[in-house]
N, CA, C and O atoms as a Tinker XYZ file with bonds, in Angstrom:
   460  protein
     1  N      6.735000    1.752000    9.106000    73     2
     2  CA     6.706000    1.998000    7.677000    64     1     3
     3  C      6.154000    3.397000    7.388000    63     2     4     5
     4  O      6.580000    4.075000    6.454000    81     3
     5  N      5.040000    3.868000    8.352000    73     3     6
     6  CA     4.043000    5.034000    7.712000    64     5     7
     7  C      5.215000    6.102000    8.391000    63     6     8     9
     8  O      5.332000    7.057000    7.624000    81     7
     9  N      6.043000    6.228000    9.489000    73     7    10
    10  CA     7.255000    7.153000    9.731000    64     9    11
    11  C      8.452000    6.887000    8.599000    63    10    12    13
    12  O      8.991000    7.800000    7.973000    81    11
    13  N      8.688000    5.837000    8.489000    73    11    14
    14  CA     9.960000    6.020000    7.944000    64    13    15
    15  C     10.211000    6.682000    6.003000    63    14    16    17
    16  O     11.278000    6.802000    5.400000    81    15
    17  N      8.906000    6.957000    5.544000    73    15    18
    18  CA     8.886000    7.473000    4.191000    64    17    19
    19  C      8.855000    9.032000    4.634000    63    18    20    21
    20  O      9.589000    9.799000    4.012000    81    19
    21  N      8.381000    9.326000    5.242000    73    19    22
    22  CA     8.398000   10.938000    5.391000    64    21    23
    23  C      9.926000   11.220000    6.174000    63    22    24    25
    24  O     10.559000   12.194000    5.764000    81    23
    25  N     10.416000   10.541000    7.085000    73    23    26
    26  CA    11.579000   10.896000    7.798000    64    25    27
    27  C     12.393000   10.915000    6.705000    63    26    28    29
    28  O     13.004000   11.978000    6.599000    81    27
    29  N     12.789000    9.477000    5.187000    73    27    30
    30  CA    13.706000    9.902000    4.476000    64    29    31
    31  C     13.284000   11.050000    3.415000    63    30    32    33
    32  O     14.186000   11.566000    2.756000    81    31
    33  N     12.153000   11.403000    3.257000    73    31    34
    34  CA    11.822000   12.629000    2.646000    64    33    35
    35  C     12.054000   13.725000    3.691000    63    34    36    37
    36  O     11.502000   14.779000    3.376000    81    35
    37  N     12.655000   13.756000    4.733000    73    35    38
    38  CA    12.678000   15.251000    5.449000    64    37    39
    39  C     14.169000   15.309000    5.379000    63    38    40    41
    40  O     14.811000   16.358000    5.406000    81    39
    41  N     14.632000   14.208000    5.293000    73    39    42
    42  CA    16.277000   13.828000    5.576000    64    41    43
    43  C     17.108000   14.052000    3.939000    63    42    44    45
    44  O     18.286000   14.324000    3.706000    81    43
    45  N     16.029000   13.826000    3.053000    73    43    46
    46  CA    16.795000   14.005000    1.654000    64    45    47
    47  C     16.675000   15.664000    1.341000    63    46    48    49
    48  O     17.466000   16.363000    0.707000    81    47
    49  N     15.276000   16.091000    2.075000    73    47    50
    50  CA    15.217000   17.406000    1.626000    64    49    51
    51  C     16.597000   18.399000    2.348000    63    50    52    53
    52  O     17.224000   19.251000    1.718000    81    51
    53  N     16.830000   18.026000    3.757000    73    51    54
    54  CA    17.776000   18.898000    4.345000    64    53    55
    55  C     19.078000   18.454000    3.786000    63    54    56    57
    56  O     19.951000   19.315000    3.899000    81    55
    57  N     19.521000   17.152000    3.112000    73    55    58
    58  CA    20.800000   16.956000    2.004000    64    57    59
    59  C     20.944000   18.297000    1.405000    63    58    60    61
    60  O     21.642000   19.296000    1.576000    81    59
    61  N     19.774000   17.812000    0.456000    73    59    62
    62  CA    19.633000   19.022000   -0.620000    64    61    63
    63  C     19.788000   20.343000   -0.359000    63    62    64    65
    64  O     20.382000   21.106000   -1.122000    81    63
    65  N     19.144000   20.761000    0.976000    73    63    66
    66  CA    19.581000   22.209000    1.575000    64    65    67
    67  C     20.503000   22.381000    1.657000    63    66    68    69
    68  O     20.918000   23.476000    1.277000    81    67
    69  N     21.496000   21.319000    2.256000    73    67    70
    70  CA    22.634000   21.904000    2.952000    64    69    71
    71  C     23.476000   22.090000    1.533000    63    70    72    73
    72  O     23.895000   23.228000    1.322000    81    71
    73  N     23.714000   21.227000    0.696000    73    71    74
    74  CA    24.463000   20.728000   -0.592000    64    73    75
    75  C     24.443000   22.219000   -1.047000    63    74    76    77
    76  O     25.432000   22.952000   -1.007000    81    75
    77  N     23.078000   22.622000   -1.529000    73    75    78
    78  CA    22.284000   23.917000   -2.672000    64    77    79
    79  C     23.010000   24.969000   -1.939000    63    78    80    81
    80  O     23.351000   25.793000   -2.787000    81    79
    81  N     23.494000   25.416000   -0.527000    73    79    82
    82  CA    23.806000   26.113000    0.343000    64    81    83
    83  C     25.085000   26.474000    0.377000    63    82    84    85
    84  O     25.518000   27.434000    1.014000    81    83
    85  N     25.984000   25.429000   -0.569000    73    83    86
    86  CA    27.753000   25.622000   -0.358000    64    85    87
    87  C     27.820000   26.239000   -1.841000    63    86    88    89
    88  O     28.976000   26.251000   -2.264000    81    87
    89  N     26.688000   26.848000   -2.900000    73    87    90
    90  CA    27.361000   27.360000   -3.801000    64    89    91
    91  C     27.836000   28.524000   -4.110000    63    90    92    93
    92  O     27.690000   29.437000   -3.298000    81    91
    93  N     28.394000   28.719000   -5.135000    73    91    94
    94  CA    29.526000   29.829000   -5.512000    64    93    95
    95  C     28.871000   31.156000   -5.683000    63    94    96    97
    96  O     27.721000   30.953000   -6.072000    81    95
    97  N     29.141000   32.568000   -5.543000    73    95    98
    98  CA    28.526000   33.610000   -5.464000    64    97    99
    99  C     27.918000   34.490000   -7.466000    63    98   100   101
   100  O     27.047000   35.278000   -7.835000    81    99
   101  N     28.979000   33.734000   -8.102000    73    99   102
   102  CA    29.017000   34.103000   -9.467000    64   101   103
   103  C     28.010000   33.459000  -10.293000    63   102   104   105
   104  O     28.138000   33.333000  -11.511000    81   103
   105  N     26.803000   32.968000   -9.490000    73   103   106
   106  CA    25.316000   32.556000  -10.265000    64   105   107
   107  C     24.594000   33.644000  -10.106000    63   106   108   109
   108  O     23.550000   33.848000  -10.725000    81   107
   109  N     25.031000   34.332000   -9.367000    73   107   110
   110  CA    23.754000   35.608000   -8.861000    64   109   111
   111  C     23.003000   35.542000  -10.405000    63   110   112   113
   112  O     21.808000   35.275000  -10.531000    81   111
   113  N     23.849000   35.809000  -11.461000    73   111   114
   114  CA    22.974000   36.367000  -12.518000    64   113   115
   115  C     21.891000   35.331000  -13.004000    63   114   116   117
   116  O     20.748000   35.641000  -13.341000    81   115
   117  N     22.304000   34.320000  -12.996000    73   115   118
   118  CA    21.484000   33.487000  -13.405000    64   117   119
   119  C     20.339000   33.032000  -12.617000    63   118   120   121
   120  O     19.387000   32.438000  -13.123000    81   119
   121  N     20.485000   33.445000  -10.808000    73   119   122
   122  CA    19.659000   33.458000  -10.173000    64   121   123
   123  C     18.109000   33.564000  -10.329000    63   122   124   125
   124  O     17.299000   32.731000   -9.921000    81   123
   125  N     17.736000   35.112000  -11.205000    73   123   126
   126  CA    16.235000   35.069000  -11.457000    64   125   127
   127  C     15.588000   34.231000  -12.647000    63   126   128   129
   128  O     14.385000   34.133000  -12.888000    81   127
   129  N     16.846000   33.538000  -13.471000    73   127   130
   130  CA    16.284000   32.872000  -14.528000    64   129   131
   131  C     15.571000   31.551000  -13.953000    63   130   132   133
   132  O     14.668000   30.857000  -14.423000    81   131
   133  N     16.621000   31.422000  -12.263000    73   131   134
   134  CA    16.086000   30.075000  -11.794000    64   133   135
   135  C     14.959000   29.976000  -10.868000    63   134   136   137
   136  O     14.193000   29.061000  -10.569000    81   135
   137  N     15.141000   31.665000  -10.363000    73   135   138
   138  CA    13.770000   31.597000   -9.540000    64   137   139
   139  C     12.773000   31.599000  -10.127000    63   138   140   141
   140  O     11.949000   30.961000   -9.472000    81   139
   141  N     12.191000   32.117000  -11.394000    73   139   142
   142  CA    11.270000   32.398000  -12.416000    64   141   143
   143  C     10.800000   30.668000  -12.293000    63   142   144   145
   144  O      9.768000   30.233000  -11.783000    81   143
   145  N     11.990000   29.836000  -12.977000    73   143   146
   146  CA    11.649000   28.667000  -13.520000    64   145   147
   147  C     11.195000   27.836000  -11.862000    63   146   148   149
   148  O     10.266000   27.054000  -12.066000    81   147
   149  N     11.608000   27.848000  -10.458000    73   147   150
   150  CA    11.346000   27.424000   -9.381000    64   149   151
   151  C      9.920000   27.864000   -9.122000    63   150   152   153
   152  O      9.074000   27.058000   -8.734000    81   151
   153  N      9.614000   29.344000   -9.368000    73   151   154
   154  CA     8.260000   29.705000   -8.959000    64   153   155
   155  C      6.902000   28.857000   -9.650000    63   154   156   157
   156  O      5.766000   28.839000   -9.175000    81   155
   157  N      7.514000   27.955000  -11.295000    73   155   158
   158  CA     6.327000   27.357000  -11.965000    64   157   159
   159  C      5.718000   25.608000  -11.455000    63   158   160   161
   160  O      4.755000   24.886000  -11.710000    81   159
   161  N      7.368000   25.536000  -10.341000    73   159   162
   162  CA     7.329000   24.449000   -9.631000    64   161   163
   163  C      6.437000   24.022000   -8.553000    63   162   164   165
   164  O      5.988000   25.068000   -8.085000    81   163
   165  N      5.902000   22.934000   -7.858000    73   163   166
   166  CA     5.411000   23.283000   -6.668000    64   165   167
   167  C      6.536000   23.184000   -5.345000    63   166   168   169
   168  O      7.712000   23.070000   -5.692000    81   167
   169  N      6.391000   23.203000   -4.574000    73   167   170
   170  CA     7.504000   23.372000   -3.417000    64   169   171
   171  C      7.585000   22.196000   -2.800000    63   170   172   173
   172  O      8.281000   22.131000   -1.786000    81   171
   173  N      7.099000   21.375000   -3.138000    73   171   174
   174  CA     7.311000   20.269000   -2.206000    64   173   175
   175  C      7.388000   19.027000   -3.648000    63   174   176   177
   176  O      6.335000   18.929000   -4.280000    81   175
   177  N      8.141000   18.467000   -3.946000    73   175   178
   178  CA     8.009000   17.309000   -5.393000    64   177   179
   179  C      6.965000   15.669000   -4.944000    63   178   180   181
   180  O      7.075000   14.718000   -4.170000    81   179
   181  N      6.000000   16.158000   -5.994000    73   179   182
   182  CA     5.345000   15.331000   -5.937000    64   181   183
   183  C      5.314000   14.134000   -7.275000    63   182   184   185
   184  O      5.461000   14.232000   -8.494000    81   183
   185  N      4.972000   12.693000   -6.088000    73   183   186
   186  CA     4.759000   11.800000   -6.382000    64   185   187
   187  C      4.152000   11.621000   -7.790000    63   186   188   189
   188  O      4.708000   11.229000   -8.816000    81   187
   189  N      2.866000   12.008000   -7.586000    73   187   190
   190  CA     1.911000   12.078000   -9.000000    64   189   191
   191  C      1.536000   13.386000   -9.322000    63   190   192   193
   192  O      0.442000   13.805000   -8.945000    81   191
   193  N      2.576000   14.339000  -10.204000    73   191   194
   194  CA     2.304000   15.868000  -10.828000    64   193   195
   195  C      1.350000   15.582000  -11.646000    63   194   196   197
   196  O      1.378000   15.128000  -12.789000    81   195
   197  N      0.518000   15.879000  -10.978000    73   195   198
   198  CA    -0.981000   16.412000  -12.145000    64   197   199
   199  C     -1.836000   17.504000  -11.325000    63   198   200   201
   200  O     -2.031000   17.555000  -10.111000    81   199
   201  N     -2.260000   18.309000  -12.283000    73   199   202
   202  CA    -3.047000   19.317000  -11.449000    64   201   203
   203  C     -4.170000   19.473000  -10.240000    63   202   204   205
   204  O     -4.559000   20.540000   -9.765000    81   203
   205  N     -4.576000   18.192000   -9.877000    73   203   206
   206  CA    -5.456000   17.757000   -8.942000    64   205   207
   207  C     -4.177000   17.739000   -8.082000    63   206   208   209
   208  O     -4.207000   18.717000   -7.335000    81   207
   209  N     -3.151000   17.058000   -7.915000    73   207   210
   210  CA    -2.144000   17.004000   -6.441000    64   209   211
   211  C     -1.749000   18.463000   -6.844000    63   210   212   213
   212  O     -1.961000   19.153000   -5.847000    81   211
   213  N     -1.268000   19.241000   -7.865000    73   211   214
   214  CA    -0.732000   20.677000   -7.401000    64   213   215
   215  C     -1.669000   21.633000   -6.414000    63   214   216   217
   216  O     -1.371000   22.417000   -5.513000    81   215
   217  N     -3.247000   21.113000   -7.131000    73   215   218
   218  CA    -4.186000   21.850000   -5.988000    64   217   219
   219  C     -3.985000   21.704000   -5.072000    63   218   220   221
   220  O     -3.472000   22.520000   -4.306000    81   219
   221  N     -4.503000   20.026000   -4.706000    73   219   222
   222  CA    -4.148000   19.760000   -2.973000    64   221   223
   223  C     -3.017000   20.731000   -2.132000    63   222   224   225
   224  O     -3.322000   21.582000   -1.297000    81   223
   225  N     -1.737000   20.406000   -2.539000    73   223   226
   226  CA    -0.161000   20.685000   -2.439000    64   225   227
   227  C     -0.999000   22.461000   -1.960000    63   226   228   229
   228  O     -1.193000   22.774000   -0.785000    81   227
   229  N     -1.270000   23.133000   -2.842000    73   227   230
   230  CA    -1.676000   24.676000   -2.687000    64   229   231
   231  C     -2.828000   24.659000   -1.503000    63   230   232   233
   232  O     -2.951000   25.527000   -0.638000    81   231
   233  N     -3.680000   23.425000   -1.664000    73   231   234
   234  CA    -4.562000   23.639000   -0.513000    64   233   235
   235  C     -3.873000   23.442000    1.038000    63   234   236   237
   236  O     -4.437000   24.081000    1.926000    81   235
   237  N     -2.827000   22.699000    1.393000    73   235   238
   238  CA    -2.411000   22.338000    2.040000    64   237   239
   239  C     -1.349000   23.467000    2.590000    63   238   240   241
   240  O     -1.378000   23.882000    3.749000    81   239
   241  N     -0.621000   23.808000    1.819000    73   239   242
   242  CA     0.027000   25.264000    1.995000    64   241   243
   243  C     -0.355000   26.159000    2.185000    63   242   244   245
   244  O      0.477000   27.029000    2.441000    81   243
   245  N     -1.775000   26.552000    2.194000    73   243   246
   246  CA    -2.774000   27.657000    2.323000    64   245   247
   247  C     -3.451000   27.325000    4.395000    63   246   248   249
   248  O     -3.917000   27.993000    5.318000    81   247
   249  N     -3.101000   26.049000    4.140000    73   247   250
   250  CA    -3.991000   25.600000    5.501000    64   249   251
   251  C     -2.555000   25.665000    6.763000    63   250   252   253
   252  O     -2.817000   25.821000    7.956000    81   251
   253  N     -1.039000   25.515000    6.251000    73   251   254
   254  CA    -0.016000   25.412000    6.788000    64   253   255
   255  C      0.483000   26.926000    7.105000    63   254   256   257
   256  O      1.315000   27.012000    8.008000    81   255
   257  N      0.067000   28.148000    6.460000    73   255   258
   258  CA    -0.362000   29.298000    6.572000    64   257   259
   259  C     -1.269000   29.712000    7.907000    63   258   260   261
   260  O     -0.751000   30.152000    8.934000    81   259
   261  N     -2.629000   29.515000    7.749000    73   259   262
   262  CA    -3.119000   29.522000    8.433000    64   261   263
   263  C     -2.582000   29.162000   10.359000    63   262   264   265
   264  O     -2.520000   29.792000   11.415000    81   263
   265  N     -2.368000   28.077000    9.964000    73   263   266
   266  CA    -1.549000   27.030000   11.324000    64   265   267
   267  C     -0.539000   28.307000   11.807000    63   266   268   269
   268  O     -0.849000   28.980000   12.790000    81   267
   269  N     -0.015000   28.423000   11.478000    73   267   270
   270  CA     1.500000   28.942000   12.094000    64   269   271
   271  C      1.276000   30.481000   11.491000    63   270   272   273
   272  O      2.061000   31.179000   12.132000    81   271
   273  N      0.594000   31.272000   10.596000    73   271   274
   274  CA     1.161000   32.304000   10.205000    64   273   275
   275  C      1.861000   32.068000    9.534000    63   274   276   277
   276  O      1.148000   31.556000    8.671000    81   275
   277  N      3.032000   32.005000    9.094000    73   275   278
   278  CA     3.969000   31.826000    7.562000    64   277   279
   279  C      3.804000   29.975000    7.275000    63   278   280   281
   280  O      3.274000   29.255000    8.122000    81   279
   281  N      4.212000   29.579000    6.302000    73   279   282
   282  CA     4.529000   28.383000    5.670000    64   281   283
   283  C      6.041000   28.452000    5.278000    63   282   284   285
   284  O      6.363000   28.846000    4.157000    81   283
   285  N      6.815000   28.131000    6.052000    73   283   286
   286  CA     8.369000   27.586000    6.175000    64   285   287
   287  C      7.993000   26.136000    4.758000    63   286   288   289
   288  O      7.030000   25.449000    4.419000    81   287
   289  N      9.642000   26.347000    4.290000    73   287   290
   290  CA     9.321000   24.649000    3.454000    64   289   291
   291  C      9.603000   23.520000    4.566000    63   290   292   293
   292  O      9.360000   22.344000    4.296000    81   291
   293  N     10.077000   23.864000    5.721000    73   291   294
   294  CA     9.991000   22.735000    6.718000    64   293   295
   295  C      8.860000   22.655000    6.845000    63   294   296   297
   296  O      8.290000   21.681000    6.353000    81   295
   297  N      8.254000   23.470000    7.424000    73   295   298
   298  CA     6.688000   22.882000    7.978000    64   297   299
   299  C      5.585000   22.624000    6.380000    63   298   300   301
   300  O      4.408000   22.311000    6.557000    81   299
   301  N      6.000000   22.756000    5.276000    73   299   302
   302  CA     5.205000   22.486000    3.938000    64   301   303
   303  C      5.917000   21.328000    4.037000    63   302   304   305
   304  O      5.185000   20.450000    3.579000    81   303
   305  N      7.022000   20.823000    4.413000    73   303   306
   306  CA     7.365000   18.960000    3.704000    64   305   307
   307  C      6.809000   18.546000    4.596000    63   306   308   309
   308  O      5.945000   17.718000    4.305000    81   307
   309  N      7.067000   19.020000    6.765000    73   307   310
   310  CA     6.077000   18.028000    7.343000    64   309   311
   311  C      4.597000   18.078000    7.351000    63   310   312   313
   312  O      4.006000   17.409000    8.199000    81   311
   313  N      3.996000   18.725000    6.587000    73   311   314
   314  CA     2.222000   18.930000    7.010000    64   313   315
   315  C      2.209000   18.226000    5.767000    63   314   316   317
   316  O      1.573000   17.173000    5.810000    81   315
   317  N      2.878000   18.593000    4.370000    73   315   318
   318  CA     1.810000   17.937000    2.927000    64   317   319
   319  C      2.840000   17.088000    2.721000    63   318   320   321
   320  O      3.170000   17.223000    1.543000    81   319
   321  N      3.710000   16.057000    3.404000    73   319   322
   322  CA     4.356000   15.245000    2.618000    64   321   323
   323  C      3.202000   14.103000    2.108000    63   322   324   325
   324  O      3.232000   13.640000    0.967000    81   323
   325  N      2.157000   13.707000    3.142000    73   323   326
   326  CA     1.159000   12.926000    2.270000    64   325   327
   327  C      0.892000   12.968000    0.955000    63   326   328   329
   328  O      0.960000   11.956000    0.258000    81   327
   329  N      0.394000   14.754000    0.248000    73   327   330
   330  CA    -0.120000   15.041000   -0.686000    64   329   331
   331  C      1.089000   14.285000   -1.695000    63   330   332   333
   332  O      0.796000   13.345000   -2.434000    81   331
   333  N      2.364000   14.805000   -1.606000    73   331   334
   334  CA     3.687000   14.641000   -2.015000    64   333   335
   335  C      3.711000   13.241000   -2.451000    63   334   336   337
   336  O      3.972000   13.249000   -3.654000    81   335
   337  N      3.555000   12.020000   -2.015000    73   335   338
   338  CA     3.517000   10.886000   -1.891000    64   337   339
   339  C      2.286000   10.194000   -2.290000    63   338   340   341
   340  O      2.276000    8.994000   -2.015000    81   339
   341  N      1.282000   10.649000   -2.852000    73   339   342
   342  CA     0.109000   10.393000   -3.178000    64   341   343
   343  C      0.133000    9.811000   -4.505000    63   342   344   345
   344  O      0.717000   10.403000   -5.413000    81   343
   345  N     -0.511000    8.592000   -4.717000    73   343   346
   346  CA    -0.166000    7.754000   -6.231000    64   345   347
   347  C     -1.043000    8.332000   -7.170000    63   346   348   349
   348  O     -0.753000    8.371000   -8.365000    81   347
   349  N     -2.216000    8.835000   -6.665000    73   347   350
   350  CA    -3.401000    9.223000   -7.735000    64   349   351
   351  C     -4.635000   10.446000   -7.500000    63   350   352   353
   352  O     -4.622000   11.021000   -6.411000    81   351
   353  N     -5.275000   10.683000   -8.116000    73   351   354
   354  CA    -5.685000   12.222000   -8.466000    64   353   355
   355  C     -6.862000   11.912000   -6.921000    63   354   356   357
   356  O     -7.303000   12.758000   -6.143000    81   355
   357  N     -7.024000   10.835000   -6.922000    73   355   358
   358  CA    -8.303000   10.605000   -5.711000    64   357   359
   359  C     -7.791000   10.882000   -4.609000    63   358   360   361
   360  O     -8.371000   11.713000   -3.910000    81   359
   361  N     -6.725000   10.351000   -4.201000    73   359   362
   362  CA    -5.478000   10.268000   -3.034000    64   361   363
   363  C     -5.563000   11.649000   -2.643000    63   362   364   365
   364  O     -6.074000   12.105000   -1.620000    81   363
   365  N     -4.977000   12.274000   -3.616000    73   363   366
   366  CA    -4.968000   14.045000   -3.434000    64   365   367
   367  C     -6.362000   14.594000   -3.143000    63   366   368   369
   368  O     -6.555000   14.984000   -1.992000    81   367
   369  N     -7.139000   14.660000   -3.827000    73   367   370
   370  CA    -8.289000   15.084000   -3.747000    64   369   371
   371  C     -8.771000   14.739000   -2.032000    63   370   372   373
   372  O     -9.014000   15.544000   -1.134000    81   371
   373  N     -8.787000   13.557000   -2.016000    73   371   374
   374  CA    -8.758000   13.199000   -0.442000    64   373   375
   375  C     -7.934000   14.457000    0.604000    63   374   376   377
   376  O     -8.354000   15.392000    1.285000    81   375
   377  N     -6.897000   14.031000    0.373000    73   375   378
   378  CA    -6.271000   15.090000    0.914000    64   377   379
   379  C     -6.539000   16.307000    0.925000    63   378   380   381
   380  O     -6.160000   16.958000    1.898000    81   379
   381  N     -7.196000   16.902000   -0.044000    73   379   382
   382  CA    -7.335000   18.279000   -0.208000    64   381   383
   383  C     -8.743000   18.398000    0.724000    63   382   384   385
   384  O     -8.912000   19.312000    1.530000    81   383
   385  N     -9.756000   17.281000    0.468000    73   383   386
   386  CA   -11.064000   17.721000    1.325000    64   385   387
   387  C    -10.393000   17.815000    2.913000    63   386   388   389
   388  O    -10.759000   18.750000    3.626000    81   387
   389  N     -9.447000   16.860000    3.416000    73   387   390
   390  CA    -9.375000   16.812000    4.703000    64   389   391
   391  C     -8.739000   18.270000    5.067000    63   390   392   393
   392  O     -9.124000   18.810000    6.104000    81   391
   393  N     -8.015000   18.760000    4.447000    73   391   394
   394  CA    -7.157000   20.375000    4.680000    64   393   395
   395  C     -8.490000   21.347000    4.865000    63   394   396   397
   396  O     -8.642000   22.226000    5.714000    81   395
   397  N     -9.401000   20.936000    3.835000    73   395   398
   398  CA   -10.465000   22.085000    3.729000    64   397   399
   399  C    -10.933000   21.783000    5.011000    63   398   400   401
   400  O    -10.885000   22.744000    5.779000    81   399
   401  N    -11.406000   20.657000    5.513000    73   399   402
   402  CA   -11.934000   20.612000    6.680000    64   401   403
   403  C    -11.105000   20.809000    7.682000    63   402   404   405
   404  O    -11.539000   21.035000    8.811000    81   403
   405  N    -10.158000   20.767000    7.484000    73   403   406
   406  CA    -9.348000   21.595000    9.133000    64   405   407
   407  C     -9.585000   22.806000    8.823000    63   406   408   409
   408  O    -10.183000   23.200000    9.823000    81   407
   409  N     -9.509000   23.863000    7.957000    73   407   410
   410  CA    -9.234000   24.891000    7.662000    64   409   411
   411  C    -10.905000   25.674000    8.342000    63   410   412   413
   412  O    -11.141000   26.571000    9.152000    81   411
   413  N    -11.613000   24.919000    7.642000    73   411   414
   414  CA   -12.845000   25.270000    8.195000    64   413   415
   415  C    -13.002000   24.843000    9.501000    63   414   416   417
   416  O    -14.019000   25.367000    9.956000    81   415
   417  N    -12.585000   24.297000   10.122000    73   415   418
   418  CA   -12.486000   23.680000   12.260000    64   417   419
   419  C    -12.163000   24.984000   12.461000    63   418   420   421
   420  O    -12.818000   25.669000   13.246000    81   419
   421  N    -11.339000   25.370000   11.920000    73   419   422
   422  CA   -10.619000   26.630000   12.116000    64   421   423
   423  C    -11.390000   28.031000   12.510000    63   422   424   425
   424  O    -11.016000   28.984000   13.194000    81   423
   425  N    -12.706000   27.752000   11.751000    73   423   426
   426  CA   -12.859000   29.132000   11.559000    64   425   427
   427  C    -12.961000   30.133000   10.520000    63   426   428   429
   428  O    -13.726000   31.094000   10.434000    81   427
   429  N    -11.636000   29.547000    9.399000    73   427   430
   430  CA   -11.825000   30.203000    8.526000    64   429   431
   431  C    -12.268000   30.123000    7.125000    63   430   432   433
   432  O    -12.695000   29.047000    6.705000    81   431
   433  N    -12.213000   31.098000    6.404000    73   431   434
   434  CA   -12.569000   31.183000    4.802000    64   433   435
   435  C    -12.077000   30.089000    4.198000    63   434   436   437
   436  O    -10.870000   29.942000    4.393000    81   435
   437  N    -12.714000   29.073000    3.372000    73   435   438
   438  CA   -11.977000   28.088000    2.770000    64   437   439
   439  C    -11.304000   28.624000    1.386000    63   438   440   441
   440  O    -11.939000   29.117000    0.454000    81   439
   441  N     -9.683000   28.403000    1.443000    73   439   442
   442  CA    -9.443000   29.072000    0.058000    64   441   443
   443  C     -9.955000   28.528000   -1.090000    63   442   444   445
   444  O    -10.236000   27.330000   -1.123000    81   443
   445  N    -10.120000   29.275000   -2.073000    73   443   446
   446  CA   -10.308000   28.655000   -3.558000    64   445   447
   447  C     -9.365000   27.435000   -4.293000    63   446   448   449
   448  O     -9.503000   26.793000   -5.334000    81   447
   449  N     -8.422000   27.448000   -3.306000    73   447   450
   450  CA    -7.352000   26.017000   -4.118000    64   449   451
   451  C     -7.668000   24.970000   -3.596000    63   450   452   453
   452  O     -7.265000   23.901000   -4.053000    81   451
   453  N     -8.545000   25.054000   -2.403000    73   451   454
   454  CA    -9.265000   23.550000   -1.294000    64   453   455
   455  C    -10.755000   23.463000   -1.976000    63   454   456   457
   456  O    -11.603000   22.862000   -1.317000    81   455
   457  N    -11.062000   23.898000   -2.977000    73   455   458
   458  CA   -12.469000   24.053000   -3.324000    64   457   459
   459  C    -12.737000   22.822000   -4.725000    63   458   460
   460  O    -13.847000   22.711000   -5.246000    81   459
């Protein structure tokens, strides 16, 4: 059960890639109207949008950074799909202390979005 919710969340996200991937070249223009409106989004769609999971979601992406040097949205759906899937502001919050504490195993500066 605890594999098979993230596998169809990795499996719906690469749908969506591939689908978003066959379109037509004559959006260009409309392109930055959509990146503008994508950038107010978080990158990974969460379960319960409220600003306590957008933190987490940012704390977690900050710590998926760290890990690897860049944050791919592959490696942001497999590291925070938890946050993603989280029913309530505690859930996240949870989540967000455990990122801070890897982040700090680490070594490093804890960002201000794990705080």
């Amino acid at each position: 059960m605890r594999i098979r919710a993230p596998l169809i969340a990795t499996l719906s996200f690469l749908t969506l890639l591939a689908t978003t991937a066959c379109g037509s070249e004559d959006k260009s223009k409309t392109d930055k109207a959509d990146k503008a409106k994508d950038e107010a989004k978080p990158s990974l769609n969460l379960q319960n949008d409220t600003p306590a999971c957008r933190k987490a979601l940012e704390c977690c992406e900050k710590m998926v950074e760290i890990d690897k040097g860049k944050a791919t949205p592959e490696d942001i759906n497999l590291s925070c799909s938890g946050v993603g899937m989280a029913g309530d502001d505690k859930t996240c919050d949870d989540f967000k202390k455990g990122y801070a504490m890897s982040i700090e195993g680490k070594g490093q500066p804890v960002p201000d979005s794990c705080k």
